[in-house]
C-alpha angles and dihedrals in degrees: 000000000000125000124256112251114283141167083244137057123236116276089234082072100083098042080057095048088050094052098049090046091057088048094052089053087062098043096046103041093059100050084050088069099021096099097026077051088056099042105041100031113026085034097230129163125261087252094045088055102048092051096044083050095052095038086063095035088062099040087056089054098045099054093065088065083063093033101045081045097050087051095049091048112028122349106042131234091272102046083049102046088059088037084064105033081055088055098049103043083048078056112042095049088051082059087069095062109080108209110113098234089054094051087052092059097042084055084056089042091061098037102060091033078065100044084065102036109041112056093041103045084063087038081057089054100049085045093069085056137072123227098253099029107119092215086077092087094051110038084053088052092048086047085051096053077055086061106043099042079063084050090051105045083043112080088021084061111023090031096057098044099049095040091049112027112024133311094243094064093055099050088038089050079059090055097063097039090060084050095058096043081061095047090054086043091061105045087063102069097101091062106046091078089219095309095140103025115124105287085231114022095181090060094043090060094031116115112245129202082285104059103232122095119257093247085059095049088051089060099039077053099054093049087056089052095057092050082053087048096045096061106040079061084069088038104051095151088076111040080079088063092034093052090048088044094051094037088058089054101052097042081053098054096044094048089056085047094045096047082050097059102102096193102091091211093058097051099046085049091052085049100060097040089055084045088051097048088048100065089036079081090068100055094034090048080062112030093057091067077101092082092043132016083017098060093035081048096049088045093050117031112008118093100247095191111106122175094338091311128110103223114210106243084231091059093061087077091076100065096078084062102047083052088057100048092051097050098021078099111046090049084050097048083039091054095052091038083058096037091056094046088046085243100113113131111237122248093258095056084043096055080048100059094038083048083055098038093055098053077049083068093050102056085049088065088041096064097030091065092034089055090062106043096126084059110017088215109124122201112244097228089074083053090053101035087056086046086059101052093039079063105045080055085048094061092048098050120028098036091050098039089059094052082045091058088050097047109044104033116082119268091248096053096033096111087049097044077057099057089047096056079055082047093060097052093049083066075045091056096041096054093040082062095046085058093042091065078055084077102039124137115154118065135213117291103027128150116258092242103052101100115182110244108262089227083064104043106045099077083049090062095024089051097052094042091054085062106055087045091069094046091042092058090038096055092043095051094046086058095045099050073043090059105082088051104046088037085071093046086066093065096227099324109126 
């Protein structure tokens, strides 16, 4: 139930935002190594990479729209939340261990742990607060700095450790960190006032014509699902069809949900939010070149030397977050200033900025690269200078789209409208992939030491960059000349 309106926020708040810290360490840490991994170690092409790397990126994406379902439904948002932190340290330690077929299933591993873990800790979240009350934004952007300080220690830790001393370090220092976030989570449970208990214990336990309790067939399930997993890791080429195939399915049965709500308000409010998370594809396509063309990028043709020091490729991934967690405050402060003054720009106008900022981000890396042709040899500081503006997008879109989730879909669907915002952004990681290949220059087979020349290689990079820049703005200013119209569509929500 959520709490009634106060100046502070409930205590349960900061085991969630360590949890989900800890989480973050684990998740993060391994996609800091995850390409370099393929590349250096397995030996894989540029182009193999890229679409190993979006073929799990989707699938990660895809599992909370069944997770964040079975907890609505059946399991509840606790039972759900272990079920998953189980599944990914499992994971992440079976990372460590460098035989192919392994890596596959730790892949699996991963995929379907997220699936459970992911969309209900936020619904958690959305769950301590009412739908009007003001302290939402900010609680979700103080969740999000959660987020983003495991994103920081992360490649700093994991990253330096597996780049220096060994791959599997730095997959099985993951492990451990995933282990302590579920640790945090359950020590919790006394606070969260059964916020996140099975909606109906009695069915849960209740044998079916099987035989067998729901809760048992939800684990027998999920056991299915990472065989499943486990091979559309070695069948890349089709998780593109699979994920079109299950994102139909799922527009189509929200938009027959959403044409049989007969409160008006409801159904203009579900509209938006699937609008919303639409256009979300589009930032999330290009912000995610930092898995992919960022990382190759940082590891070929940045100067990596800052202030006498060689910085891993791996370890520049930490400074988005360390963006977010600098000015994670100051937007959330600056939320509840505005709010107050009834000046707050309303979550369409502020999925447009984040959309413009972060094309912003993207010129920044254009004319970085295009400024050192005769070299190809690009400054850090353009890296990190895109890096800065792709955060402060970042603020203004994925913070506040969460809340959004939370606020505009109906109660009874709010752990799958949940799964569907992830949704979105495994197109978004599918397509991020697809331009990654764009970028591509190493094939398959190479040795380990041949190193494209980094005068060959920076237009490669500039030149696709430069393109996602002009779509990016385009698309920014076109929702945020949208926002007026869809912000009355939300009937006084913000």
């Amino acid at each position: 139930m959520a709490e009634p309106a106060t100046s502070k926020h409930p205590r349960v708040l900061a085991y969630l935002f360590f949890a989900e810290m800890w989480e973050r360490f684990s998740f993060y840490g391994m996609r800091a190594l995850l390409v370099l991994y393929l590349t250096k170690s397995f030996l894989f092409g540029d182009k193999a990479a890229y679409a190993i790397y979006g073929s799990y990126s989707a699938l990660v994406y895809t599992t909370p729209v069944i997770g964040g379902l079975l907890a609505d439904r059946l399991l509840g948002y606790r039972k759900a939340v272990v079920l998953g932190g189980v599944l990914m340290a499992l994971g992440h330690f079976a990372m460590a261990v460098q035989n192919l077929q392994i890596f596959y299933f730790a892949l699996a591993l991963l995929i379907c742990g997220n699936g459970f873990f992911k969309p209900n800790i936020s619904s958690i979240v959305g769950r301590l607060y009412a739908a009007d009350d003001p302290r939402r934004d900010s609680a979700f952007t103080i969740f999000y700095m959660g987020i983003n300080l495991g994103a920081l220690l992360s490649p700093l830790g994991c990253g330096y450790l597996g780049e220096r001393f060994g791959w599997h370090w730095g997959f099985g220092l993951a492990g451990i960190g995933m282990l302590v976030g579920l640790f945090v989570f359950l020590r919790a449970q006394p606070l969260l006032a059964g916020v996140a208990d099975p909606p109906d214990s009695a069915l849960l336990r209740r044998p079916t014509a099987l035989g067998l309790s729901a809760q048992s067939i939800v684990y027998l399930g999920t056991l299915g699902a990472l065989a499943v997993a486990w091979q559309l890791m070695q069948h890349g080429r089709i998780v593109g069809t699979l994920l079109i195939a299950f994102g139909i399915a799922v527009l189509v049965g929200l938009l027959l949900f959403l044409f049989r709500l007969k409160d008006r308000v409801e159904r203009n409010r579900l509209a938006v939010a699937l609008v919303l998370t639409l256009f979300s594809v589009v930032f999330w396509a290009f912000f995610e070149q930092a898995g992919t063309s960022l990382s190759l990028f940082a590891d070929r043709n940045v100067d990596r030397h800052v202030l006498g020091f060689h910085i891993p490729a791996s370890q520049f991934q930490s400074v988005n977050p360390l963006f977010i967690l600098l000015f994670a405050p100051l937007f959330s402060a600056l939320w509840l200033y505005l709010e107050r003054r009834h000046k707050d720009p309303s979550t369409p106008l502020k999925f447009g900025l984040g959309i413009v900022q972060l094309g912003l981000g993207f010129v920044a890396l254009y004319v970085g690269a295009a400024a050192s042709r005769a070299t190809g040899v690009v400054p850090w500081f353009w890296l990190v200078l895109g890096y800065f503006l792709h955060s402060t997008g970042e603020l203004c879109l994925s913070p506040i789209g969460l809340s959004m989730i939370t606020k505009l879909s109906p109660k009874r669907i709010t752990g799958m409208m949940m799964g569907v915002w992830f949704l979105s952004s495994a197109f978004a990681q599918y397509v991020a992939s697809l331009i990654a290949q764009l970028t591509g220059v190493k094939d398959a087979g190479s040795a380990a030491s041949a190193m494209p020349r980094p005068v060959d290689t920076v237009m490669v990079y500039g030149s696709v960059f430069g393109g996602i820049a002009w779509v990016a703005l385009a698309v920014g200013l076109l929702v945020i000349l949208a926002a007026p119209f869809l912000a009355r569509r939300m009937h006084g929500i913000n």
